[in-house]
N, CA and C of each residue as an Amber inpcrd file, in Angstrom:
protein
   273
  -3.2120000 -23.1720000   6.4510000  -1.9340000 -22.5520000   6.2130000
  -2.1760000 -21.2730000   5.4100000  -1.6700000 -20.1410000   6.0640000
  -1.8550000 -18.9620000   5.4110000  -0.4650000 -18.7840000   4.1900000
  -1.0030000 -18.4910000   2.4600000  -0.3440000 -18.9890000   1.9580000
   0.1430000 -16.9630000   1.7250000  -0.7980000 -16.1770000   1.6720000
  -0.9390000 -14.5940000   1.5040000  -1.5220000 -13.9850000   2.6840000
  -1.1470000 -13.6370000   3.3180000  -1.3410000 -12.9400000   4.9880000
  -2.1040000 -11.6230000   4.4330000  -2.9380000 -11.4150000   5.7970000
  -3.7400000 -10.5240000   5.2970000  -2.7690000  -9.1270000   5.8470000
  -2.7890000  -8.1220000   4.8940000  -2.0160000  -6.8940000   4.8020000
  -2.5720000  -5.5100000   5.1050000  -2.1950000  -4.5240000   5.7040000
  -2.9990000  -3.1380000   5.3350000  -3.1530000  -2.9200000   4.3510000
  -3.9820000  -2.3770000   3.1670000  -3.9440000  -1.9430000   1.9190000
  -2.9780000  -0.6410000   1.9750000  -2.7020000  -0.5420000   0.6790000
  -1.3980000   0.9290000   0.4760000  -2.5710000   2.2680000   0.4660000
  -3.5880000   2.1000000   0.0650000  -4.2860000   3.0730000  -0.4280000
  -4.7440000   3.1930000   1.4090000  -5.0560000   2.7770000   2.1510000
  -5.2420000   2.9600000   3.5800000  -4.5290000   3.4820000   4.4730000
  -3.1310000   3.0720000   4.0100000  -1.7860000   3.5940000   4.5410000
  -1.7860000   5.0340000   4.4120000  -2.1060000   4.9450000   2.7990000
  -1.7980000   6.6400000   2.4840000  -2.6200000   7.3020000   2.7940000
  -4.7270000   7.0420000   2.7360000  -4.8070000   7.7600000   3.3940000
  -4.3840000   8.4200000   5.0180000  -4.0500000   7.0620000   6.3040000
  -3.7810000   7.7600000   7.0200000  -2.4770000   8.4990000   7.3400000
  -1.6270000   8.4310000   6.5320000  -0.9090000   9.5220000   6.2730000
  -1.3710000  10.9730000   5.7630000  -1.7450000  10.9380000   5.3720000
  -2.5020000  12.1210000   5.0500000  -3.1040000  12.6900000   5.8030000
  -4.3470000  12.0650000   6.5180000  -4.8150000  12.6260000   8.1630000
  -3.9570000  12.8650000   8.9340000  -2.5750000  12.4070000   9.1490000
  -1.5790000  12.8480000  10.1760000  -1.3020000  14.2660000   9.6480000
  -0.8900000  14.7110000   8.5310000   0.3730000  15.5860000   7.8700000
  -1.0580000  16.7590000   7.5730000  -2.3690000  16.5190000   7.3320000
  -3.2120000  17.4750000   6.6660000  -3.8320000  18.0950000   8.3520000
  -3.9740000  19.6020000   7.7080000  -4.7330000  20.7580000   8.4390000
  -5.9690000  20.3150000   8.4700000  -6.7080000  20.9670000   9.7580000
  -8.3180000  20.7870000   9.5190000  -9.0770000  21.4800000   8.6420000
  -8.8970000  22.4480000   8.1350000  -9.4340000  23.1530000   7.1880000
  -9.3950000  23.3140000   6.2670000  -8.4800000  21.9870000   5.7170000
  -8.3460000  22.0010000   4.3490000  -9.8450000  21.2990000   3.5980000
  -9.4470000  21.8810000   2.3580000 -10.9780000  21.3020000   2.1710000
 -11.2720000  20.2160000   1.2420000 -10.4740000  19.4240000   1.2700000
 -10.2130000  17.2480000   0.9090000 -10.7250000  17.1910000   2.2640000
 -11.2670000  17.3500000   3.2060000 -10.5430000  16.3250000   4.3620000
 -12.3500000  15.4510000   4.6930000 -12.8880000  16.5740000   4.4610000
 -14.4780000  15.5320000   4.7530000 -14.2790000  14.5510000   3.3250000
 -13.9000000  14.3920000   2.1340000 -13.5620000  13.3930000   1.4830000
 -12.5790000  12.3150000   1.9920000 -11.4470000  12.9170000   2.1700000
 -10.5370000  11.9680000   2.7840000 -11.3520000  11.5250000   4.0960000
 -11.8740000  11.8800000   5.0070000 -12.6530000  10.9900000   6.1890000
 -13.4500000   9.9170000   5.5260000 -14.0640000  10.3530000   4.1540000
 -15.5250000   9.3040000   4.1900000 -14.3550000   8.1910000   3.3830000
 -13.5200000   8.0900000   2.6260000 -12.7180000   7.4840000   2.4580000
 -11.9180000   6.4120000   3.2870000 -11.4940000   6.9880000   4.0200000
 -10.8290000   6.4560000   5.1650000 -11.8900000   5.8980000   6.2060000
 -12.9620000   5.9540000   6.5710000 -13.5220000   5.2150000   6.9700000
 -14.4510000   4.0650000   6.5480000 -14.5880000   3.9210000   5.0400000
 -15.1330000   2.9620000   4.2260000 -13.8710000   1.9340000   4.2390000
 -12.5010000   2.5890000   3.9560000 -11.6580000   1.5650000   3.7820000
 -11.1780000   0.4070000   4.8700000 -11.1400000   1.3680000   5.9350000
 -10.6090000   1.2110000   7.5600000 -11.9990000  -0.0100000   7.9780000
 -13.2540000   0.2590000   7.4360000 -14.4840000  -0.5940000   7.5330000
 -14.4920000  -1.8280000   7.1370000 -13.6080000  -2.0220000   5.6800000
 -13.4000000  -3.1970000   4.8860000 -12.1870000  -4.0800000   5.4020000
 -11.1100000  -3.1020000   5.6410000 -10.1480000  -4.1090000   6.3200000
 -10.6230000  -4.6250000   8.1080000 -11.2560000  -3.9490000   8.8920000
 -11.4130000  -4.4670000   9.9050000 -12.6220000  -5.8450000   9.7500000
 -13.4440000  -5.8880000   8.4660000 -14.1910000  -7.0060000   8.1760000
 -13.7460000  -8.1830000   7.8330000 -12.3390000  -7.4510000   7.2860000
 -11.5560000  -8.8970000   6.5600000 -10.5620000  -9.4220000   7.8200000
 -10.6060000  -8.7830000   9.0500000  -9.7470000  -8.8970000   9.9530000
 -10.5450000 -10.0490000  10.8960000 -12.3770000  -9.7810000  10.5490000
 -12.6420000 -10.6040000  11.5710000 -13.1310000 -11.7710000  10.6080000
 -13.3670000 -12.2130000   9.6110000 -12.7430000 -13.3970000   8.2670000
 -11.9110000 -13.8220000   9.2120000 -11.0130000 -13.1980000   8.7630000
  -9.0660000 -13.6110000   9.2130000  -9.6830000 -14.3840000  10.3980000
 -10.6410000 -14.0930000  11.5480000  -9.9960000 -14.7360000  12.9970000
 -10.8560000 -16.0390000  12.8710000 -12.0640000 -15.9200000  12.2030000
 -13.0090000 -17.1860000  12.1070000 -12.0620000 -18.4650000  10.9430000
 -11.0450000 -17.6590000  10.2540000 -10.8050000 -18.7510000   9.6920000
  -9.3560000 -19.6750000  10.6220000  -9.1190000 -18.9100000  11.3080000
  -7.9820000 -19.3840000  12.3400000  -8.3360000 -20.8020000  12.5960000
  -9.2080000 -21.1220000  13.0600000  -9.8640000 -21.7360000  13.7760000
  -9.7670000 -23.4690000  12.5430000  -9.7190000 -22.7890000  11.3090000
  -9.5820000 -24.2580000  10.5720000  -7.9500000 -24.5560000  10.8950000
  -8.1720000 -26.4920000  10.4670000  -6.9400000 -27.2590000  10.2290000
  -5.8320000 -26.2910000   9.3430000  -4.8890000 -26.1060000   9.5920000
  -3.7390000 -25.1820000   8.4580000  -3.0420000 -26.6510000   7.7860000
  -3.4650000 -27.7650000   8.1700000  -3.1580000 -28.5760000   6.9740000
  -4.2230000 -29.1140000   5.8630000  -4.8780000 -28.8500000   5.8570000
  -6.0010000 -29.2610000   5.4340000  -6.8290000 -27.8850000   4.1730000
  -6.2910000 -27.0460000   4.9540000  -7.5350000 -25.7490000   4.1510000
  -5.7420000 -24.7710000   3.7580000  -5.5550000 -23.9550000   2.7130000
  -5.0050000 -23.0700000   1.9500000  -5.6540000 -21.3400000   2.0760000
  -5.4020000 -20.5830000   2.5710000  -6.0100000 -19.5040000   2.4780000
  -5.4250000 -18.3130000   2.1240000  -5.7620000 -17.4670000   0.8930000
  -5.0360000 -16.6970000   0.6490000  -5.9750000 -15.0290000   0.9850000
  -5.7890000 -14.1770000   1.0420000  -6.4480000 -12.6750000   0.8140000
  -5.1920000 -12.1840000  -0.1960000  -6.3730000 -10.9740000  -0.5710000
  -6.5990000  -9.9860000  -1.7460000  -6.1350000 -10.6030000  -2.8800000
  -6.6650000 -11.6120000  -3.8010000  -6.8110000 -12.1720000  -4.5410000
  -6.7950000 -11.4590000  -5.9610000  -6.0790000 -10.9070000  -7.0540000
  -6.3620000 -10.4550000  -8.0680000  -6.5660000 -11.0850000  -9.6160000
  -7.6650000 -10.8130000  -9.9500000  -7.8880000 -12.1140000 -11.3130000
  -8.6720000 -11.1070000 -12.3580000  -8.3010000 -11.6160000 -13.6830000
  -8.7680000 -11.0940000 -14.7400000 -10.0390000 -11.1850000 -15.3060000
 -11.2640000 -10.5500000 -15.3200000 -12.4160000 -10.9120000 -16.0340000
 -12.6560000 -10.7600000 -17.6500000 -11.7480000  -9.6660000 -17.9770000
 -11.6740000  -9.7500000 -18.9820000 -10.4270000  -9.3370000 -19.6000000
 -10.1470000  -8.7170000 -20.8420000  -8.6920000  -8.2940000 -21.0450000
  -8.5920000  -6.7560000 -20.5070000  -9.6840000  -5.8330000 -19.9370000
  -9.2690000  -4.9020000 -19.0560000 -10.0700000  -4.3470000 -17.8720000
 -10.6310000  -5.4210000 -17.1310000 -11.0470000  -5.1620000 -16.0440000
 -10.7580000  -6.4970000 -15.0900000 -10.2370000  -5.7240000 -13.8960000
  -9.5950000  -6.5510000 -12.9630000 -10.9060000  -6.2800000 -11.5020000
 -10.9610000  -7.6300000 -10.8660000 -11.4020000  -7.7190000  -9.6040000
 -10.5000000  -8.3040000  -8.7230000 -10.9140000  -8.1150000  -7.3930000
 -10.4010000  -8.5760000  -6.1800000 -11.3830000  -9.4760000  -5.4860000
 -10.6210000 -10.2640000  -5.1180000 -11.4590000 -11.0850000  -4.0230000
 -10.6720000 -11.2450000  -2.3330000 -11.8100000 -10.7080000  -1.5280000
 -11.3070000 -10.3400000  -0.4910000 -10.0500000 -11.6960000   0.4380000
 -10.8340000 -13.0190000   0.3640000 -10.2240000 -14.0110000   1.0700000
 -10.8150000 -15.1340000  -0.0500000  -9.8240000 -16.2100000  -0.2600000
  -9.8900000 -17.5120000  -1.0360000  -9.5020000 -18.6980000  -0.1460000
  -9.9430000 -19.2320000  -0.2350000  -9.8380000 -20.6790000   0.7090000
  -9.9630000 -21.6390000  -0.1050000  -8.8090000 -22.3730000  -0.3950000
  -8.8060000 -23.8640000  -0.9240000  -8.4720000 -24.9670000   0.2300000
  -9.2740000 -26.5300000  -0.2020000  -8.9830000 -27.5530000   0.6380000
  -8.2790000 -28.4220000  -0.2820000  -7.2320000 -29.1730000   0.8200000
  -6.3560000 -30.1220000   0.2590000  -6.8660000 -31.0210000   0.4720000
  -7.6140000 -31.3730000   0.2780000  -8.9800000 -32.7760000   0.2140000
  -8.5260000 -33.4120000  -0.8180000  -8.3460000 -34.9590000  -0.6860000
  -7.8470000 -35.9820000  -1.7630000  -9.2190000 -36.4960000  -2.0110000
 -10.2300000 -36.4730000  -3.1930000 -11.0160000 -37.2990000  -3.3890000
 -10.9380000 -38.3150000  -3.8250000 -12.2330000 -39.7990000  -3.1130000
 -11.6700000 -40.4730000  -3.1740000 -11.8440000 -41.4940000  -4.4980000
 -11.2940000 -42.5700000  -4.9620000 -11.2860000 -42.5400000  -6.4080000
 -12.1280000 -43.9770000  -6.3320000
């Protein structure tokens, strides 16, 4: 059961907004490319995650993406995909 669906990121969005609306000669745009294709790289990885995990029980397994958790009091990570099982152990 997908509990957080996997999403476009905003920062992906905007860059390709930006490739629509920007000139070729501006001179961001070989930044904005290497950008936009590192990002566009990460979500199509988490896209093929996404299809291998299809394939589990959705009663059984919990799966969330882009996961945000605290390591310390000011640095934050992400975790791309989390998978919990509703496994009763037995007593």
């Amino acid at each position: 059961m997908y509990k957080k669906e996997l999403q476009i990121p905003h920062n992906l969005l905007e860059l390709i907004a930006f490739k629509r609306r920007s000139l070729f000669d501006h001179p961001k745009v070989p930044l904005i490319e290497k950008s936009y294709n590192k990002l566009k790289k990460g979500f199509m990885d988490e896209k093929k995650i996404e299809y291998q995990l299809h394939y589990l029980n959705p009663e059984k397994y919990f799966i969330f993406h882009a996961i945000l958790y605290l390591t310390n009091r000011y640095v934050r990570n992400q975790m791309a995909v989390k998978m919990y099982s509703a496994f009763q152990p037995i007593k």
